[in-house]
C-alpha positions in Angstrom: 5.7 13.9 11.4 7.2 14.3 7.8 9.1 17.1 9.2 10.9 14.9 11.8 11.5 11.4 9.5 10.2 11.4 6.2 11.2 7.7 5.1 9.7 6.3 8.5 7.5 3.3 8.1 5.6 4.2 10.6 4.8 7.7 8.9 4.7 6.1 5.3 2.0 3.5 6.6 -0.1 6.2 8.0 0.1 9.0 5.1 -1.7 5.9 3.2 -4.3 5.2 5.8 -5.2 9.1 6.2 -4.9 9.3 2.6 -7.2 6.2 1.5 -9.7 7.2 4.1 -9.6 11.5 2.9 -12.4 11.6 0.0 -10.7 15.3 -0.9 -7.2 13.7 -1.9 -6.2 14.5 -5.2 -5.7 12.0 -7.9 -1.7 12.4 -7.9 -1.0 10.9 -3.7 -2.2 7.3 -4.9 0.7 7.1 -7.2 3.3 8.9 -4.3 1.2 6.2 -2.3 2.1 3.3 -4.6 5.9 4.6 -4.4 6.6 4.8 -1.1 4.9 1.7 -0.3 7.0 0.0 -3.1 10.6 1.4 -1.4 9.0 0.6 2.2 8.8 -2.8 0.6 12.3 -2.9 -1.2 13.4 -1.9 2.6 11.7 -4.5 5.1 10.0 -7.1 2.3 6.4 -7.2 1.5 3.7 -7.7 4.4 0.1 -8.5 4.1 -0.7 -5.2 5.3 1.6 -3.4 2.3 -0.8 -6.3 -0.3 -3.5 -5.1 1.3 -2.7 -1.2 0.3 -1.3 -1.5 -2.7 -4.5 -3.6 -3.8 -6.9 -0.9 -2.2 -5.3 1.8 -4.1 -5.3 -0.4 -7.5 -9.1 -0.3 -6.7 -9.5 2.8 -6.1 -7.9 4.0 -9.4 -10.1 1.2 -11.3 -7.5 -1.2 -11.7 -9.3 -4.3 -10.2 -7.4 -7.0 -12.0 -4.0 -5.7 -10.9 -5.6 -5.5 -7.1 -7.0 -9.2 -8.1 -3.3 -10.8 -8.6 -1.7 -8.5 -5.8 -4.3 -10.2 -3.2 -3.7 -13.5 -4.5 -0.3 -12.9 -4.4 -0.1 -12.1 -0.6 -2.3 -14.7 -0.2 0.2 -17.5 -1.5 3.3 -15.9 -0.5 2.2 -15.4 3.0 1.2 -18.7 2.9 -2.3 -17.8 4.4 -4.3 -20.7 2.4 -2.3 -23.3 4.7 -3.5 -21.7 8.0 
């Protein structure tokens, strides 16, 4: 799929997924992760979906109080306390 359209969303959303979910990926793809996630979000705006990855990634590399204020950031942004 990279081959075809590397700055898809579509293909950036699901090197994530496959990536979060591969125990064997090395260290280095959460931070290529992290960037393309941040230009997907410069492109289209953040989602709760992209505040969802970026704060399982944080976790994952041990950063739990950066994941903290990303959730509660997409929390109050996407004004999901009011629904």
């Amino acid at each position: 799929m990279k081959v075809v359209e590397e700055d898809s969303c579509l293909i950036i959303l699901a090197q994530c997924w496959l990536n979060l979910l591969n125990p064997k990926a090395p260290v280095n793809c959460h931070e290529q992760m992290i960037k393309g996630l941040n230009e997907l979000s410069d492109k289209f705006g953040y989602t709760v979906k992209t505040y969802n990855i970026l704060g399982i990634i944080l976790m994952i590399q041990g950063e739990t109080e950066k994941a903290s204020a990303i959730f509660e950031n997409a929390l109050a942004e996407m004004n999901v306390y009011g629904l």
